[in-house]
Residue frames as qw, qx, qy, qz and C-alpha x, y, z in Angstrom:
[[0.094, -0.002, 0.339, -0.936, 252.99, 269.71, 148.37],
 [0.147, 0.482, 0.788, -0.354, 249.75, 269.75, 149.71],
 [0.075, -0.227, -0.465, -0.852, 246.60, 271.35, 147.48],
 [0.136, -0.565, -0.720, 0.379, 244.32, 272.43, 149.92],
 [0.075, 0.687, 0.226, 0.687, 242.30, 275.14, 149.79],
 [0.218, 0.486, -0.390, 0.751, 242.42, 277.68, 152.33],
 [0.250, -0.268, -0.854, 0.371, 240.94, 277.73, 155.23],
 [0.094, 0.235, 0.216, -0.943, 239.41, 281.08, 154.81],
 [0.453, 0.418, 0.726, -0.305, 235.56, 280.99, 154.06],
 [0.467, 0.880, 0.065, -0.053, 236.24, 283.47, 150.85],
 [0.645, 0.024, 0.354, 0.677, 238.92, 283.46, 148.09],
 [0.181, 0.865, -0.040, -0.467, 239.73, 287.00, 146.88],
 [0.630, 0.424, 0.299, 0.578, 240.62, 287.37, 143.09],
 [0.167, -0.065, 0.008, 0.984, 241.70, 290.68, 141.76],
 [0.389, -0.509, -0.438, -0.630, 237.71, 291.41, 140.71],
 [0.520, -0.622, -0.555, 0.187, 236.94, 291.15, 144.34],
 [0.384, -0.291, -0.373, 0.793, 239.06, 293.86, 145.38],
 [0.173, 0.130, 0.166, -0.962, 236.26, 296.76, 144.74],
 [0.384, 0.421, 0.660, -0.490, 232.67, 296.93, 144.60],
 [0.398, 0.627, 0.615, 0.264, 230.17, 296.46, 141.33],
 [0.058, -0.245, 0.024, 0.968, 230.36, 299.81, 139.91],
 [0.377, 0.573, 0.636, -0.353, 226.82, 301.14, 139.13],
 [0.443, 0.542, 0.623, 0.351, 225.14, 301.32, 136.00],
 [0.173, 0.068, 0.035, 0.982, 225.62, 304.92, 134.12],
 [0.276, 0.565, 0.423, -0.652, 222.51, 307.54, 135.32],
 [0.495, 0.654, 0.538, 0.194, 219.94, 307.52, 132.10],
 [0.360, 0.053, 0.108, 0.925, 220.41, 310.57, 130.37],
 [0.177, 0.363, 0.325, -0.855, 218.47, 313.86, 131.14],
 [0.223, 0.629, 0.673, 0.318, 214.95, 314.57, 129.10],
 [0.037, 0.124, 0.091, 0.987, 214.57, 318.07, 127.88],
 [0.169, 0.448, 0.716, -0.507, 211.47, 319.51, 129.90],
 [0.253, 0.504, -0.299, -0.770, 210.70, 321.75, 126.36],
 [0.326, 0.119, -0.845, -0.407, 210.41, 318.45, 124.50],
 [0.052, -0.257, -0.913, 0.314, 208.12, 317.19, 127.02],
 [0.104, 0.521, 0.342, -0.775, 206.10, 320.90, 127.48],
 [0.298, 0.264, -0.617, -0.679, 206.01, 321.15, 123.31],
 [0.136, -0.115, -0.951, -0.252, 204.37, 317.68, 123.11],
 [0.048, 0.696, 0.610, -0.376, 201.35, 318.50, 125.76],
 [0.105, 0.611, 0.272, -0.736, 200.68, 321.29, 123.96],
 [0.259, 0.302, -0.573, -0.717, 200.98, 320.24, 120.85],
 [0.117, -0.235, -0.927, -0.268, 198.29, 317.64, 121.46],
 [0.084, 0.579, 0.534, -0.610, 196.07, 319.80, 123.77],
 [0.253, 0.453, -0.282, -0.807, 196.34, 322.46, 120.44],
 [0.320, 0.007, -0.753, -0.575, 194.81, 319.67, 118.34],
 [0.243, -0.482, -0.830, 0.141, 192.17, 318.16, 121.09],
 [0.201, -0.539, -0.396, 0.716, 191.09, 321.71, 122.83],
 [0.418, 0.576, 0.453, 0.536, 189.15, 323.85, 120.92],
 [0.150, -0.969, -0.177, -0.085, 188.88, 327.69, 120.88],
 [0.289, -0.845, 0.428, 0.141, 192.65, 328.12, 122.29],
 [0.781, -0.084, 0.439, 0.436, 194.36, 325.34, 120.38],
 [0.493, 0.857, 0.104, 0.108, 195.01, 327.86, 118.14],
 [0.030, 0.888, -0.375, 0.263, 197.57, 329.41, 120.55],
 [0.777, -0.399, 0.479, 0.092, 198.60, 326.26, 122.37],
 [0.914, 0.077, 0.245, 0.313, 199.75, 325.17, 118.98],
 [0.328, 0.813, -0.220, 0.428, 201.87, 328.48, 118.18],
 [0.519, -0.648, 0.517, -0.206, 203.37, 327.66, 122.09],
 [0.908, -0.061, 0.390, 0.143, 203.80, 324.25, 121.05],
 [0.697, 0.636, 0.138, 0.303, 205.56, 324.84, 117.90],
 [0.221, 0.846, -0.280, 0.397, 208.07, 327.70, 119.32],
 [0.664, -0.618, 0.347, -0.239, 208.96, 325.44, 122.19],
 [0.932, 0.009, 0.296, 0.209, 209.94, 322.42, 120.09],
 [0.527, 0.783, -0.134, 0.303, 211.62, 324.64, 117.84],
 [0.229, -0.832, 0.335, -0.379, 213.58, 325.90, 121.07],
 [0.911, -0.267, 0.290, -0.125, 214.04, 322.08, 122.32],
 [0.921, 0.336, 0.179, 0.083, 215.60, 321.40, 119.59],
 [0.212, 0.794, -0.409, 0.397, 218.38, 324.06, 119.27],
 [0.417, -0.668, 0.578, -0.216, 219.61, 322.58, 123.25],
 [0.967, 0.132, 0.181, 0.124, 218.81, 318.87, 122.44],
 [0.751, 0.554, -0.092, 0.348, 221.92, 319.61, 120.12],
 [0.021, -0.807, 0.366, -0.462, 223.56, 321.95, 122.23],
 [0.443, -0.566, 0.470, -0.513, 223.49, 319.51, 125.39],
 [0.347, 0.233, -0.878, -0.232, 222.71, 315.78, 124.29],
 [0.386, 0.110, 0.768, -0.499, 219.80, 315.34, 126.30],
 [0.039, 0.194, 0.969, 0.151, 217.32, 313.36, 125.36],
 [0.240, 0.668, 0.646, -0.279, 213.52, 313.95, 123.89],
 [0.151, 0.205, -0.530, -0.809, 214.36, 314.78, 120.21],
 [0.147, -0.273, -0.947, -0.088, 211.35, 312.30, 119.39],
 [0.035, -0.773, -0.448, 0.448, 208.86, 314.68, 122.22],
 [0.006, 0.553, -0.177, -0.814, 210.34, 317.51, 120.27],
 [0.160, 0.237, -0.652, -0.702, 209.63, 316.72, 116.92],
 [0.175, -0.450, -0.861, -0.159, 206.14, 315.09, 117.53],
 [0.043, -0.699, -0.355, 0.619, 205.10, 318.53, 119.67],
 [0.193, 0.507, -0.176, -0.821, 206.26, 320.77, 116.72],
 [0.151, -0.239, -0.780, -0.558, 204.17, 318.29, 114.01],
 [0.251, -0.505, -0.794, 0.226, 201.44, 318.46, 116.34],
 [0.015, -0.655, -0.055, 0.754, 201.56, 322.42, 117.16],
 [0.086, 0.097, -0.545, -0.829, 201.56, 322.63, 112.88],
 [0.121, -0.275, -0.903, -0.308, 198.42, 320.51, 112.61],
 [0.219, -0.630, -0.638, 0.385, 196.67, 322.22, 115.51],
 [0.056, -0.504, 0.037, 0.861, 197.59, 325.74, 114.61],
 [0.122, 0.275, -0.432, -0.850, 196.46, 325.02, 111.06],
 [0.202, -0.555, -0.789, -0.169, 193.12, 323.16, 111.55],
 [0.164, -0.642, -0.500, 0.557, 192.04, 325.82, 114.37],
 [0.172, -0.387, 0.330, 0.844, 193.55, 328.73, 111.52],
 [0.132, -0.036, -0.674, -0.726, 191.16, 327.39, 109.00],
 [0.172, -0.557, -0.792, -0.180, 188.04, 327.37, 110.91],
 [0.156, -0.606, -0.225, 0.747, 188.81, 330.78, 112.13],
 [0.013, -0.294, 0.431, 0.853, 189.32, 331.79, 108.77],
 [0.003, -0.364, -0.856, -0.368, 186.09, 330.00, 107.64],
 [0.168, -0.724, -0.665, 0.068, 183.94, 331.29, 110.33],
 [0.001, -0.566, 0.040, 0.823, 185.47, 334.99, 109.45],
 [0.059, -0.105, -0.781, -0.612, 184.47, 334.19, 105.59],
 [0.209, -0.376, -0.885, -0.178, 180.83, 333.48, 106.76],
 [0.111, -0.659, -0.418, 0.616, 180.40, 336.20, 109.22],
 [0.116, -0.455, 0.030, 0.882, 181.31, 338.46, 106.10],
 [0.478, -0.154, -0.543, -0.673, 179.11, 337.19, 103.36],
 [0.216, -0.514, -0.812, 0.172, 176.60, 336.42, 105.67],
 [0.186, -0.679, -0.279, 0.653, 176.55, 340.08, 106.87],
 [0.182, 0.421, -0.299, -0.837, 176.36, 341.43, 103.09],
 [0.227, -0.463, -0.802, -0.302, 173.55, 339.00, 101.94],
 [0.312, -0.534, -0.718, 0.319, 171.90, 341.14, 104.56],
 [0.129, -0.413, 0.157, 0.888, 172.86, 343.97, 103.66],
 [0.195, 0.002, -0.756, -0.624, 171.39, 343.48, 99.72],
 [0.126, -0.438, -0.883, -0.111, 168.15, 341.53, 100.84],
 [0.077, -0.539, -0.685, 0.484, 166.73, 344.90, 102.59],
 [0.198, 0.326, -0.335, -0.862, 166.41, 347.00, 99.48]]
């Protein structure tokens, strides 16, 4: 017998008989892990309010983190770099509140004393 090939311009295998099947969709980022991070760097760059941005930052990631687990989405990493951030910001801003309440009050009782 003859070994020709066919005459048809394409040979179908069994892989031909459906289409490439597309790559799986990334998985979701958690918009908390995303919202935590801005705010946990704004709370360390911004002064005067980074106090509260980093108590927002810090109760968001905290919150990110409970679904991460719950859901398997992605932006543990955003979470957990917002709620170090939010700590650092809350407690640098915390200690220069607390300084510049320290100074207002022995500043204001050296004054007190010096007019006698």
């Amino acid at each position: 017998m003859d070994q020709r090939p066919s005459d048809t311009p394409y040979s179908y295998s069994s892989f031909d008989q459906y289409p490439p099947s597309m790559p799986p969709a990334p998985a979701r980022t958690n918009g908390k892990s995303i919202a935590s991070l801005v705010l946990g760097i704004l709370a360390v760059v911004v002064p005067y309010i980074g106090f509260i941005m980093g108590i927002v930052a810090i109760v968001l990631s905290s919150l990110s983190l409970k679904e991460i687990k719950r859901t398997n989405e992605q932006g543990k990493g955003l979470s957990i770099a917002g709620l170090v951030c939010g700590i650092i910001g809350t407690v640098l801003y915390g200690m220069i509140i607390l300084l510049v309440v320290i100074f207002a009050v022995a500043y204001s009782s050296t004054e007190m004393y010096s007019n006698f």
